[in-house]
Backbone as CSV, one residue per row, in Angstrom:
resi,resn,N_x,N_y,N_z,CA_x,CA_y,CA_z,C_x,C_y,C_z
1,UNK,0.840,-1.187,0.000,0.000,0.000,0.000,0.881,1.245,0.000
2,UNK,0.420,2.407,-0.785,1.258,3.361,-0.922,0.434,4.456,-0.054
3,UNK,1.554,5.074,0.977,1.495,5.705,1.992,0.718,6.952,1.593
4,UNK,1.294,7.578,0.668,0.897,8.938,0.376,-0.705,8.627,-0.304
5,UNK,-1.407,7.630,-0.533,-2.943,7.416,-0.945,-3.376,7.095,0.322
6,UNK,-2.717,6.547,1.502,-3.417,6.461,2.569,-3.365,7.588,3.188
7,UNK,-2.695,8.705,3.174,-2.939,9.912,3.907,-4.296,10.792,3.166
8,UNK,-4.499,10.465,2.392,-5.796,10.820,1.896,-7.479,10.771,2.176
9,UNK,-7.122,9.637,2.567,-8.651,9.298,3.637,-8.263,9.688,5.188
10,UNK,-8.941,10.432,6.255,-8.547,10.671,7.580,-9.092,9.707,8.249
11,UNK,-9.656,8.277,7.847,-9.639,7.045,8.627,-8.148,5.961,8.368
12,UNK,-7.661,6.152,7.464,-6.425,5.372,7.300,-5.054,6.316,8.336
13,UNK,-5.773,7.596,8.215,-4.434,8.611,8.868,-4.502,7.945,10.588
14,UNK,-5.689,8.037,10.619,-5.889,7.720,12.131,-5.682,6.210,12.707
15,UNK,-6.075,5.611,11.796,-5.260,3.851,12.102,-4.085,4.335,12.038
16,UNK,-3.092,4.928,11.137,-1.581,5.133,11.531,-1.508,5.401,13.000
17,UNK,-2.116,6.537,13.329,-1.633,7.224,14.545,-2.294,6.545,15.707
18,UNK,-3.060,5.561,15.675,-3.507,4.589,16.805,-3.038,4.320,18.136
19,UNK,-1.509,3.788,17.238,-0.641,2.681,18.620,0.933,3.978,18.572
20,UNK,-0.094,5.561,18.393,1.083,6.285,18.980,1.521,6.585,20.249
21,UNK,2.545,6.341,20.673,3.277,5.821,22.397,3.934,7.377,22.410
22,UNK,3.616,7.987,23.886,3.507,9.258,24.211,3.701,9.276,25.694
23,UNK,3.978,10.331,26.264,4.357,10.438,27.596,3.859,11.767,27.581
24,UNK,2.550,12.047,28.623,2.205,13.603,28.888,2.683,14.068,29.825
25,UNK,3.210,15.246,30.083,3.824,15.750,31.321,2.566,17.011,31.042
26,UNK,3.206,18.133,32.397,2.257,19.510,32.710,2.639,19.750,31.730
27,UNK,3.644,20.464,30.492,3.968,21.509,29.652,4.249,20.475,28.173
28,UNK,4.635,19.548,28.515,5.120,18.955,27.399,4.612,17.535,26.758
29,UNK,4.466,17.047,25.682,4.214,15.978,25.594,5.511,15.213,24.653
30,UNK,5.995,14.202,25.399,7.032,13.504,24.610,6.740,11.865,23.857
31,UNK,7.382,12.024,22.279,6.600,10.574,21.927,7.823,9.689,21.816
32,UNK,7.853,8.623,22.471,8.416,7.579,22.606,8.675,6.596,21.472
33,UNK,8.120,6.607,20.745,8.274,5.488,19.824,7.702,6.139,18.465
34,UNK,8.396,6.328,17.527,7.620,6.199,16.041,7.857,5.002,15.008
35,UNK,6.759,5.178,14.107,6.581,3.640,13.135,7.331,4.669,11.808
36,UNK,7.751,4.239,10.690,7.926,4.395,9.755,6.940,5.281,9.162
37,UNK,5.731,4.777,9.183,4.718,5.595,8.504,3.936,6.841,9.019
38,UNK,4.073,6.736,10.707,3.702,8.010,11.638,4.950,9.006,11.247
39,UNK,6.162,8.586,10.715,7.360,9.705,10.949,7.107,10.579,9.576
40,UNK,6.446,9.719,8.273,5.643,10.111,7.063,4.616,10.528,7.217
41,UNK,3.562,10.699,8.270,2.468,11.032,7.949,2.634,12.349,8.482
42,UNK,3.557,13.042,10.081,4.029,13.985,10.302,4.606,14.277,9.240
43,UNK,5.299,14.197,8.980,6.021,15.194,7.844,5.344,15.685,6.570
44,UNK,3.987,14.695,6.650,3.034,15.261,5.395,2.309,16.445,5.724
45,UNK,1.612,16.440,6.869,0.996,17.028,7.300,1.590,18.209,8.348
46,UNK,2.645,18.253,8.427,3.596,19.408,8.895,3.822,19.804,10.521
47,UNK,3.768,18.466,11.049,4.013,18.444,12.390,5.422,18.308,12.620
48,UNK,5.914,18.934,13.943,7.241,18.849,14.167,7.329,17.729,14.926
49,UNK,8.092,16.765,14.909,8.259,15.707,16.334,9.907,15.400,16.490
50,UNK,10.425,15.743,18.250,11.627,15.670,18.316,11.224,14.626,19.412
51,UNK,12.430,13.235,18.947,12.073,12.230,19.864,13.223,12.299,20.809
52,UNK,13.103,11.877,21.991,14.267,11.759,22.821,14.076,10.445,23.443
């Protein structure tokens, strides 16, 4: 399946972002783990994500 036709429907975007692993603090939220296709679907859609 080609990624960039699944960012097209916002039910395939959201199965990506499902099993996204996150840590909320008071000010910050940090994400723990990215898949291949969450690190593509940010970058399609123009989110910044710095993992630590």
């Amino acid at each position: 399946m080609d990624l960039h036709k699944q960012i097209e429907c916002v039910e395939k975007s959201l199965e990506i972002l499902r099993n996204l692993r996150c840590k909320v603090f008071e000010s910050d939220i940090v994400v723990q783990e990215l898949t291949k296709d969450q690190k593509k679907l940010f970058k399609k859609i123009g989110v910044i994500v710095h993992i630590t």
